[in-house]
PDB file of N, CA, C and O in Angstrom:
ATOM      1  N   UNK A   1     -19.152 -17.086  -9.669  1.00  0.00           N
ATOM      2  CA  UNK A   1     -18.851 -15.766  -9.173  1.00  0.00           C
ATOM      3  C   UNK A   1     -18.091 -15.788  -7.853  1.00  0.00           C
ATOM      4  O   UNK A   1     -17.818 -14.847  -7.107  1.00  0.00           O
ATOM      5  N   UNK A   2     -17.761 -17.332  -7.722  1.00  0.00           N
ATOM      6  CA  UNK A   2     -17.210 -17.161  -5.828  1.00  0.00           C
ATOM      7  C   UNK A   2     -15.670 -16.824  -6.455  1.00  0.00           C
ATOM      8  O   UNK A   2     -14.684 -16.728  -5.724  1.00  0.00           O
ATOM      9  N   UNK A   3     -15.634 -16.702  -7.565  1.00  0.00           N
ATOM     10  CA  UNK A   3     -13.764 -16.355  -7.682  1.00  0.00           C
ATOM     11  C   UNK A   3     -13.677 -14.667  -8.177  1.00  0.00           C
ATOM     12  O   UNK A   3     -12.586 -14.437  -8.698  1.00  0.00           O
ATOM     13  N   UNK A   4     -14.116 -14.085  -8.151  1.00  0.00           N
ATOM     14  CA  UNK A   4     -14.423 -12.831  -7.830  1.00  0.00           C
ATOM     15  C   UNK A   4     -13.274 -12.020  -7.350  1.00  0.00           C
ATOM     16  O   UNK A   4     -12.349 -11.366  -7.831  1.00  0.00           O
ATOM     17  N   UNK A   5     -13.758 -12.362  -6.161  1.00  0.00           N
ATOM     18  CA  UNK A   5     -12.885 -11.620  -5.213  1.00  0.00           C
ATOM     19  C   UNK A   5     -11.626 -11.921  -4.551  1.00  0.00           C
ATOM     20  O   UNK A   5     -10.976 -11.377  -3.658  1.00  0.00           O
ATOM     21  N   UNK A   6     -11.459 -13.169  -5.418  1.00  0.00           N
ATOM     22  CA  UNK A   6      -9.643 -13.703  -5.465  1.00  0.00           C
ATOM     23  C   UNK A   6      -9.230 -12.940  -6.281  1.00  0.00           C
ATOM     24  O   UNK A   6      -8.359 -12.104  -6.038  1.00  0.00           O
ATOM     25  N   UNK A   7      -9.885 -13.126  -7.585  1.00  0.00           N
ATOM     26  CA  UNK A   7      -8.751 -12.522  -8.434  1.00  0.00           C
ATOM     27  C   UNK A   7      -9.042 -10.764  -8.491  1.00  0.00           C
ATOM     28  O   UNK A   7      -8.473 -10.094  -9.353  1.00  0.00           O
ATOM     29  N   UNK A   8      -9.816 -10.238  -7.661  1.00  0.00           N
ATOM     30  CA  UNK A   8      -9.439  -9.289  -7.570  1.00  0.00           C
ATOM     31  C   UNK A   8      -8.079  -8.516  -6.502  1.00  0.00           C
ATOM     32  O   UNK A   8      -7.246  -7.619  -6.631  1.00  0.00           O
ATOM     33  N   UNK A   9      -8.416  -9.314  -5.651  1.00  0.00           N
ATOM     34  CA  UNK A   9      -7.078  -9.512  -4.539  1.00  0.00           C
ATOM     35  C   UNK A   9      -5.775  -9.967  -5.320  1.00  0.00           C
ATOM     36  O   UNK A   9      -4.761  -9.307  -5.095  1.00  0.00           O
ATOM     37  N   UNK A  10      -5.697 -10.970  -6.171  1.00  0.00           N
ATOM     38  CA  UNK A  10      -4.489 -11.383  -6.396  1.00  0.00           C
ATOM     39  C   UNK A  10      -4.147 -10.155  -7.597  1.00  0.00           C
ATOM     40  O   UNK A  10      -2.963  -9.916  -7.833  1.00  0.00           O
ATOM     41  N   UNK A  11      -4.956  -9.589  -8.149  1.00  0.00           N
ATOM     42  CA  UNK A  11      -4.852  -8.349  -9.366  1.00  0.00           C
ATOM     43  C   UNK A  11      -4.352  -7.045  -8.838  1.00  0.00           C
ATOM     44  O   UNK A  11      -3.586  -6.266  -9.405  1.00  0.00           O
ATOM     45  N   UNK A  12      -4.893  -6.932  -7.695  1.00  0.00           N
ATOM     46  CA  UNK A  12      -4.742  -5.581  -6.661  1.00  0.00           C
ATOM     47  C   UNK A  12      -3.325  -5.573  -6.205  1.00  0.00           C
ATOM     48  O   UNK A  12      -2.533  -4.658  -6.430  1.00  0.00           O
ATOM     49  N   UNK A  13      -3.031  -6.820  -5.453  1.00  0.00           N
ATOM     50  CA  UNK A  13      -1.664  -7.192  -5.041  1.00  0.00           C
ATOM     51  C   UNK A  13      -0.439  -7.353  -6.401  1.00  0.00           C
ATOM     52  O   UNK A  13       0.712  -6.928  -6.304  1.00  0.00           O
ATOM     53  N   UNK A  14      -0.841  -7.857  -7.285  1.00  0.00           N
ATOM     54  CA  UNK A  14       0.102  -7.777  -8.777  1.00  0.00           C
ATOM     55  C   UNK A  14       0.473  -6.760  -8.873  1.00  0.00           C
ATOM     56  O   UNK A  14       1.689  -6.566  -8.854  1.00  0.00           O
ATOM     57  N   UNK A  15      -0.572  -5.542  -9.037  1.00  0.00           N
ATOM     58  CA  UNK A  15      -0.541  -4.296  -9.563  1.00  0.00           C
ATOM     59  C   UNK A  15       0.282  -3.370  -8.559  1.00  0.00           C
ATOM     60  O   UNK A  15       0.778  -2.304  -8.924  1.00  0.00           O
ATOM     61  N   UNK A  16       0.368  -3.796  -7.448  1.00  0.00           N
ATOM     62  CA  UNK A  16       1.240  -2.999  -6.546  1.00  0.00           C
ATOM     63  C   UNK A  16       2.292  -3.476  -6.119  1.00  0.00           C
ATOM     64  O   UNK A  16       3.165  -2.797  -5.578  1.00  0.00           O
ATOM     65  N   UNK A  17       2.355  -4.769  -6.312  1.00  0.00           N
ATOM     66  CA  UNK A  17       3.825  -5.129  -6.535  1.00  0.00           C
ATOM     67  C   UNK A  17       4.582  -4.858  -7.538  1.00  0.00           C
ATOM     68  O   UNK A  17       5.809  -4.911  -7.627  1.00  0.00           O
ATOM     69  N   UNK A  18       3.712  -4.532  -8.372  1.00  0.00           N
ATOM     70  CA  UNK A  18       4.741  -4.055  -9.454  1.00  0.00           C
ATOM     71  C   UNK A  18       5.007  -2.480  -9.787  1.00  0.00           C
ATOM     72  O   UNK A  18       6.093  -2.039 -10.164  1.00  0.00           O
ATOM     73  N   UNK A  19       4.171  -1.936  -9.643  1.00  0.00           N
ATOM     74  CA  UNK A  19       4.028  -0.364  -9.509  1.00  0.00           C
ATOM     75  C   UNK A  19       5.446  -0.343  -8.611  1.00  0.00           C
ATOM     76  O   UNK A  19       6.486   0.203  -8.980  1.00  0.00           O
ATOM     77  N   UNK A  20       5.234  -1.117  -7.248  1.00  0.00           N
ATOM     78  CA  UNK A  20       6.401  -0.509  -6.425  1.00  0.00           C
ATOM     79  C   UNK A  20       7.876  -1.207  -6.759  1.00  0.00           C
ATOM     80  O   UNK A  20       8.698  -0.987  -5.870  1.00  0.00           O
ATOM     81  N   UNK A  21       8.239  -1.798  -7.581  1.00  0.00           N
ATOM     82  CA  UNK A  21       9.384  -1.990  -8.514  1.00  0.00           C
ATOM     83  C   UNK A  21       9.564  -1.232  -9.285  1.00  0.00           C
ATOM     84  O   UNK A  21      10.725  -0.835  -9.380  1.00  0.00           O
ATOM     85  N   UNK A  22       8.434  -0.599 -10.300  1.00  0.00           N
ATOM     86  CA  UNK A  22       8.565   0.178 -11.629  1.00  0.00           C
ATOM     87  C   UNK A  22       9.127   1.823 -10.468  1.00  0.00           C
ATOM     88  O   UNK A  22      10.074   2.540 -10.793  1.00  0.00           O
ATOM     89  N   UNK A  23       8.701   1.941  -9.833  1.00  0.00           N
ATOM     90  CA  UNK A  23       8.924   3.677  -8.677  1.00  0.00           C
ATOM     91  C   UNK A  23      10.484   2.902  -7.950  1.00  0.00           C
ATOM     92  O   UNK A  23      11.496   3.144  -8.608  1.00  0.00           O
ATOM     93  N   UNK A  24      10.557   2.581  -7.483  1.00  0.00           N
ATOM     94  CA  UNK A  24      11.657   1.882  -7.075  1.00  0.00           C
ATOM     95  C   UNK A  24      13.010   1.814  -7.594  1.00  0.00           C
ATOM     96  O   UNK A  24      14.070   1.757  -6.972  1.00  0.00           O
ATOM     97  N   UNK A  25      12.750   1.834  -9.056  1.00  0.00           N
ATOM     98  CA  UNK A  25      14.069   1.171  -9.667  1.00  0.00           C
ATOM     99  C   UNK A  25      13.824   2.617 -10.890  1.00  0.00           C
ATOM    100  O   UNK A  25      14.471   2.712 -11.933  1.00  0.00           O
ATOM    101  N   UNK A  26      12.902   3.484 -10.497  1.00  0.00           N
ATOM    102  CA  UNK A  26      13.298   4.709 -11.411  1.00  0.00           C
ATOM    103  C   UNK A  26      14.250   5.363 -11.739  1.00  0.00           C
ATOM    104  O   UNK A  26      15.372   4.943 -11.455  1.00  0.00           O
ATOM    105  N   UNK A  27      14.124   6.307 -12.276  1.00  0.00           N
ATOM    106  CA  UNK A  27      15.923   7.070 -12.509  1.00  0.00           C
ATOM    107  C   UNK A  27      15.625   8.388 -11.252  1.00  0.00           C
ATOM    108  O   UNK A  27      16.426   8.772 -10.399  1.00  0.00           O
ATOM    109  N   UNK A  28      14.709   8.707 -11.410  1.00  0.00           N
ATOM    110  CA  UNK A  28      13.726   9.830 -10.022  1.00  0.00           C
ATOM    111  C   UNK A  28      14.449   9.092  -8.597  1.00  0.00           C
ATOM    112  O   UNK A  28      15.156   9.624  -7.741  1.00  0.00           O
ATOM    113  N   UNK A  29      14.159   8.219  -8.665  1.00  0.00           N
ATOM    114  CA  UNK A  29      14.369   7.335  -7.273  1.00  0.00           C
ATOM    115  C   UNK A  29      15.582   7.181  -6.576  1.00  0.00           C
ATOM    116  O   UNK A  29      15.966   7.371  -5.422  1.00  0.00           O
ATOM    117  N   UNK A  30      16.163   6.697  -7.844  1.00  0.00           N
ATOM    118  CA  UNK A  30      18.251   6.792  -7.458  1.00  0.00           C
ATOM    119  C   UNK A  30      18.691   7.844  -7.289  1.00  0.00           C
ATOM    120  O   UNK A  30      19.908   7.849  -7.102  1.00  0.00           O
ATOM    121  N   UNK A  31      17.976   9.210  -7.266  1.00  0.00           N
ATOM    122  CA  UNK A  31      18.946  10.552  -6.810  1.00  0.00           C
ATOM    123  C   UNK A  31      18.456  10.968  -5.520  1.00  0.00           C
ATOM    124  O   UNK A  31      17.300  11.193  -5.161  1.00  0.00           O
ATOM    125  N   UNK A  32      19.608  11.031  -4.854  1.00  0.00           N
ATOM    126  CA  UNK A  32      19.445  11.513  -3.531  1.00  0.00           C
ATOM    127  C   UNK A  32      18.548  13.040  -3.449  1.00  0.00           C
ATOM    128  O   UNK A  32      18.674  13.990  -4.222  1.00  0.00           O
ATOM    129  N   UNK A  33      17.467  12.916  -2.069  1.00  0.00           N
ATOM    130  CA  UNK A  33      16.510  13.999  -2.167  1.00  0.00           C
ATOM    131  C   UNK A  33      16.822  14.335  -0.443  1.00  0.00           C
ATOM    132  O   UNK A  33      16.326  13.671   0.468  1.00  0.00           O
ATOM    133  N   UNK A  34      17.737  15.494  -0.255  1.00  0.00           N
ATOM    134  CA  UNK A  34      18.021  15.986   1.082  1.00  0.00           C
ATOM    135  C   UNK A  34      16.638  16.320   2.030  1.00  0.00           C
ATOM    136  O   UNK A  34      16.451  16.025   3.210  1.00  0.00           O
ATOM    137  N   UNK A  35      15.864  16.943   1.215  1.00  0.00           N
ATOM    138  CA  UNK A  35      14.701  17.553   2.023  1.00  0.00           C
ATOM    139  C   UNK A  35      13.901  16.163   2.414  1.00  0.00           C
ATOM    140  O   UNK A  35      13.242  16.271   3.448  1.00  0.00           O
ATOM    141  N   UNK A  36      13.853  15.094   1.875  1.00  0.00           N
ATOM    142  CA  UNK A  36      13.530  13.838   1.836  1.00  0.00           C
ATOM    143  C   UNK A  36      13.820  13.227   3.629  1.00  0.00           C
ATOM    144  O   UNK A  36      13.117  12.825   4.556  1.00  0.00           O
ATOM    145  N   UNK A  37      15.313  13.473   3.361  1.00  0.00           N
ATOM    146  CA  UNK A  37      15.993  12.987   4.815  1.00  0.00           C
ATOM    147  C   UNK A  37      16.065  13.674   5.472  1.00  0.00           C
ATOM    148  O   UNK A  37      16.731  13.157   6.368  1.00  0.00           O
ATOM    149  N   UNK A  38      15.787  14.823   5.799  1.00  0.00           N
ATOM    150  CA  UNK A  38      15.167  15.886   6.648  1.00  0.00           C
ATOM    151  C   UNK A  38      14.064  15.877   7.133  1.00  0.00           C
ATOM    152  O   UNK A  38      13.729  16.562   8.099  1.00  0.00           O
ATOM    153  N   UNK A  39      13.303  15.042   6.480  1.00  0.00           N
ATOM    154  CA  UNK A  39      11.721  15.085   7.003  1.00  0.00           C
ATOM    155  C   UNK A  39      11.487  13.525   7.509  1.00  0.00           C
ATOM    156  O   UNK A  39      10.324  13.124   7.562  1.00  0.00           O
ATOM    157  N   UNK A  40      12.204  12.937   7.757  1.00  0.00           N
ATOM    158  CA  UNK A  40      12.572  11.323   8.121  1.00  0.00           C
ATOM    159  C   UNK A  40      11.017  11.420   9.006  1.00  0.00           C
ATOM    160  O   UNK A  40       9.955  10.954   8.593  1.00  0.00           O
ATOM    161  N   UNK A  41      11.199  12.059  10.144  1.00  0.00           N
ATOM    162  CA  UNK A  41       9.984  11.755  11.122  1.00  0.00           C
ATOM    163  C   UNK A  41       8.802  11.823  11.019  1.00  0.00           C
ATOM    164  O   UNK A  41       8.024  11.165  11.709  1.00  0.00           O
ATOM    165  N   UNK A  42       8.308  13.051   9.686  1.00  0.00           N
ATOM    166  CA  UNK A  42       7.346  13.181   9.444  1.00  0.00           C
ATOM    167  C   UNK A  42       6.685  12.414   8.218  1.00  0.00           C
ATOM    168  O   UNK A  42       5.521  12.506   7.825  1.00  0.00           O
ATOM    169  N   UNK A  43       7.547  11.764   7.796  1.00  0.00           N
ATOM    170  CA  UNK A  43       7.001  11.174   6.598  1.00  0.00           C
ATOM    171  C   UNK A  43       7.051   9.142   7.186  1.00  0.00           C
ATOM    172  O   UNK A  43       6.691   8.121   6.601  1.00  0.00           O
ATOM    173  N   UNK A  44       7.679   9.388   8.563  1.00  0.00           N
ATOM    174  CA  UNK A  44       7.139   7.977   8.536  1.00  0.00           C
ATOM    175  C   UNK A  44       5.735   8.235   9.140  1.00  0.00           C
ATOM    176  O   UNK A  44       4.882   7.375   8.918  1.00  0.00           O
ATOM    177  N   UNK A  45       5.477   9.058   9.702  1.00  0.00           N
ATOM    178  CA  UNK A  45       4.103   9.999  10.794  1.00  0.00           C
ATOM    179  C   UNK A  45       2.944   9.361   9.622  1.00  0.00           C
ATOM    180  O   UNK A  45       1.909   8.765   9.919  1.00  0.00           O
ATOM    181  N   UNK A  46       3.406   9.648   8.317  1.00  0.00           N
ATOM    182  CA  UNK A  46       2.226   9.887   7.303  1.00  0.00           C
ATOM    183  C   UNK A  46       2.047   8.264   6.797  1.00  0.00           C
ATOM    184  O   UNK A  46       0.966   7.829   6.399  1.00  0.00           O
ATOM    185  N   UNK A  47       3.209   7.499   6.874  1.00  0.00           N
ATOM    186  CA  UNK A  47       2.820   6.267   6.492  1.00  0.00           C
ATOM    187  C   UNK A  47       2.515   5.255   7.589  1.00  0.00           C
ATOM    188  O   UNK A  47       2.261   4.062   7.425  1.00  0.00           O
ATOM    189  N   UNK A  48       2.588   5.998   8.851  1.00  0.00           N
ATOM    190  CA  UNK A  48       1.762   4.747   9.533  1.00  0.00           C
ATOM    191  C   UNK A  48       0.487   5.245   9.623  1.00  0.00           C
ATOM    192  O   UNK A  48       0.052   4.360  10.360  1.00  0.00           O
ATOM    193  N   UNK A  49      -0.510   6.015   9.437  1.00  0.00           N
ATOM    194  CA  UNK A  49      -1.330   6.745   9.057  1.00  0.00           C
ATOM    195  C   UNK A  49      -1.780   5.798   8.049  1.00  0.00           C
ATOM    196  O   UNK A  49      -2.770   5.084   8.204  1.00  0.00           O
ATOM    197  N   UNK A  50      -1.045   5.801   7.022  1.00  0.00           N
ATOM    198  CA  UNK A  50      -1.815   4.984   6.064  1.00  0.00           C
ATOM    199  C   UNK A  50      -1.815   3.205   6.279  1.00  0.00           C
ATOM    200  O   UNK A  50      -2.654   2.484   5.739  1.00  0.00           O
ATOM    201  N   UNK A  51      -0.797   2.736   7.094  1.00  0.00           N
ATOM    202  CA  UNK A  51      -1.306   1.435   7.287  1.00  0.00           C
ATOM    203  C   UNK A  51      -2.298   1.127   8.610  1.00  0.00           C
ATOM    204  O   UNK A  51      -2.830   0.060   8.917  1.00  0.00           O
ATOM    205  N   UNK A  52      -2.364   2.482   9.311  1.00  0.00           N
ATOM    206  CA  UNK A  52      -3.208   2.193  10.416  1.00  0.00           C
ATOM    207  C   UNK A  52      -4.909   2.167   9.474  1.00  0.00           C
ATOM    208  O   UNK A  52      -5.837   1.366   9.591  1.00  0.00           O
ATOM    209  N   UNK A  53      -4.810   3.040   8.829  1.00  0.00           N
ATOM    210  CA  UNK A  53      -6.432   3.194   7.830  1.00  0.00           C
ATOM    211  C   UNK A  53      -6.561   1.878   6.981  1.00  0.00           C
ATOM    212  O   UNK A  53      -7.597   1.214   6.984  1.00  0.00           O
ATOM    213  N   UNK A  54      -5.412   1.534   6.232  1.00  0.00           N
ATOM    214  CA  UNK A  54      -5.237  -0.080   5.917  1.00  0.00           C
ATOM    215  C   UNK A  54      -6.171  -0.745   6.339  1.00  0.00           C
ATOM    216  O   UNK A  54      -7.329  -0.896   5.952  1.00  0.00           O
ATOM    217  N   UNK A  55      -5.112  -1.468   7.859  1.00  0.00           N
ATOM    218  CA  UNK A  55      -5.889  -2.098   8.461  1.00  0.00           C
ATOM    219  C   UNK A  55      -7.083  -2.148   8.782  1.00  0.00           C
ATOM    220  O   UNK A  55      -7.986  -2.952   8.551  1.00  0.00           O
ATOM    221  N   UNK A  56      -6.981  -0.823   9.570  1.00  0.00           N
ATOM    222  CA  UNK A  56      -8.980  -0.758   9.626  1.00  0.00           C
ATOM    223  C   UNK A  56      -9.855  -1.125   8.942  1.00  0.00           C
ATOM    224  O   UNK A  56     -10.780  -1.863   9.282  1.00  0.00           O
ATOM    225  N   UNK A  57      -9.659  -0.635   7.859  1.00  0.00           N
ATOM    226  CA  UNK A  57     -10.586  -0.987   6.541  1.00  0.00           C
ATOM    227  C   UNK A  57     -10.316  -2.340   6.311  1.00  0.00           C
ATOM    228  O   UNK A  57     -11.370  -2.973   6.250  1.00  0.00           O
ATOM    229  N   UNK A  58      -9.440  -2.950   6.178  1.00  0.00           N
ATOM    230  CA  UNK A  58      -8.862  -4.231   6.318  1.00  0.00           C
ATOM    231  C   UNK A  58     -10.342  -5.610   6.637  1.00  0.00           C
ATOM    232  O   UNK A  58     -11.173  -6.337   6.094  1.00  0.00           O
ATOM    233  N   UNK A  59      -9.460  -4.928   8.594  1.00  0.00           N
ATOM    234  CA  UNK A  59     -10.577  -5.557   9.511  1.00  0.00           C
ATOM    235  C   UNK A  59     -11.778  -5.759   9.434  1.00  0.00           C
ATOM    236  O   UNK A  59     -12.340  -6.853   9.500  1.00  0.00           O
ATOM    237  N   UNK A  60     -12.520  -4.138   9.209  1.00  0.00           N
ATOM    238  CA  UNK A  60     -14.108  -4.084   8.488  1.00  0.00           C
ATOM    239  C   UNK A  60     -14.598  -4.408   7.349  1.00  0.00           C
ATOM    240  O   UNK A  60     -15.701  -4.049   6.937  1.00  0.00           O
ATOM    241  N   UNK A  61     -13.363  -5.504   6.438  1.00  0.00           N
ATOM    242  CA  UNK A  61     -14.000  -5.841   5.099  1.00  0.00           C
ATOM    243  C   UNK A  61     -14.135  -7.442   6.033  1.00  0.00           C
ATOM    244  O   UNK A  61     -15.208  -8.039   6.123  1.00  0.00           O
ATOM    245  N   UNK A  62     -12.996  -7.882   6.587  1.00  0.00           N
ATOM    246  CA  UNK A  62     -13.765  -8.996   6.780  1.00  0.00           C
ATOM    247  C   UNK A  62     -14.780  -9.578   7.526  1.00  0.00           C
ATOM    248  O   UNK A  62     -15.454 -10.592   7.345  1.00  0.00           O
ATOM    249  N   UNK A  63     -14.741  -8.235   8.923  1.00  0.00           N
ATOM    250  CA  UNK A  63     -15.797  -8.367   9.675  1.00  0.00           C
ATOM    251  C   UNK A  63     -17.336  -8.831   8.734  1.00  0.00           C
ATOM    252  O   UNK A  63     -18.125  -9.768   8.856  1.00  0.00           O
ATOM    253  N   UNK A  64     -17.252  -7.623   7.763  1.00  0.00           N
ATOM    254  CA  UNK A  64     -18.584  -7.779   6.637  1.00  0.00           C
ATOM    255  C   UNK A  64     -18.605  -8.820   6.101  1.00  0.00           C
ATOM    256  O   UNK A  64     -19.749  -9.228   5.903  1.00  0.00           O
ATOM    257  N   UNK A  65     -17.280  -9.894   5.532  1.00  0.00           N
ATOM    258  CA  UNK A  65     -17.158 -11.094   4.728  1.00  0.00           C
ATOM    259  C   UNK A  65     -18.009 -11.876   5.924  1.00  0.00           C
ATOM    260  O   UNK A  65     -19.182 -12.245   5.868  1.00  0.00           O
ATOM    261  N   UNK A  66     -17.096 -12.014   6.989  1.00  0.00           N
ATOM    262  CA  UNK A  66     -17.939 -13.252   8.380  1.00  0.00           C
ATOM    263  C   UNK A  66     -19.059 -13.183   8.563  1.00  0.00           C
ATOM    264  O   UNK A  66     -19.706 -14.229   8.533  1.00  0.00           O
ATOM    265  N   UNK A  67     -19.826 -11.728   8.866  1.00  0.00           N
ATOM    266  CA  UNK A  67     -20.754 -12.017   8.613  1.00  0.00           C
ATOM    267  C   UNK A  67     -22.472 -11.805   8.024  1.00  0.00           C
ATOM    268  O   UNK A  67     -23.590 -11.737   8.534  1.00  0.00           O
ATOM    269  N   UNK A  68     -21.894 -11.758   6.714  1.00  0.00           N
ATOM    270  CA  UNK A  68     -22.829 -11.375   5.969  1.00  0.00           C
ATOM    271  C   UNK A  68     -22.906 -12.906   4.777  1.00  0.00           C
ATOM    272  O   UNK A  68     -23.727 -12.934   3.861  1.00  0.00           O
TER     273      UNK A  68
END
């Protein structure tokens, strides 16, 4: 059971590497979205938001791995 939580990591990471190719290379994706680039500031606002919560959670999984 100690491989667990590799291959859930390496499954998690697959799955979103590929998700973000399959959104990426859409036909949605290749058309220019004005309101998109209009909102430049606020939509990076929202994604460091989400890698700041990332991390956190991040940090506090391994804090729990060390030591528990």
């Amino acid at each position: 059971m100690t491989w667990l939580p590799y291959v859930l990591i390496v499954g998690i990471a697959l799955f979103g590497g590929i998700a973000t190719m399959i959104i990426g290379n859409s036909k949605a994706n290749q058309t220019s979205n004005p309101e998109y680039d209009r909102r430049t500031k606020q939509n990076l606002r929202k994604l460091s938001y989400v890698y700041v919560g990332a991390i956190v959670l991040g940090f506090g999984g391994l804090i729990l791995y060390l030591f528990n």
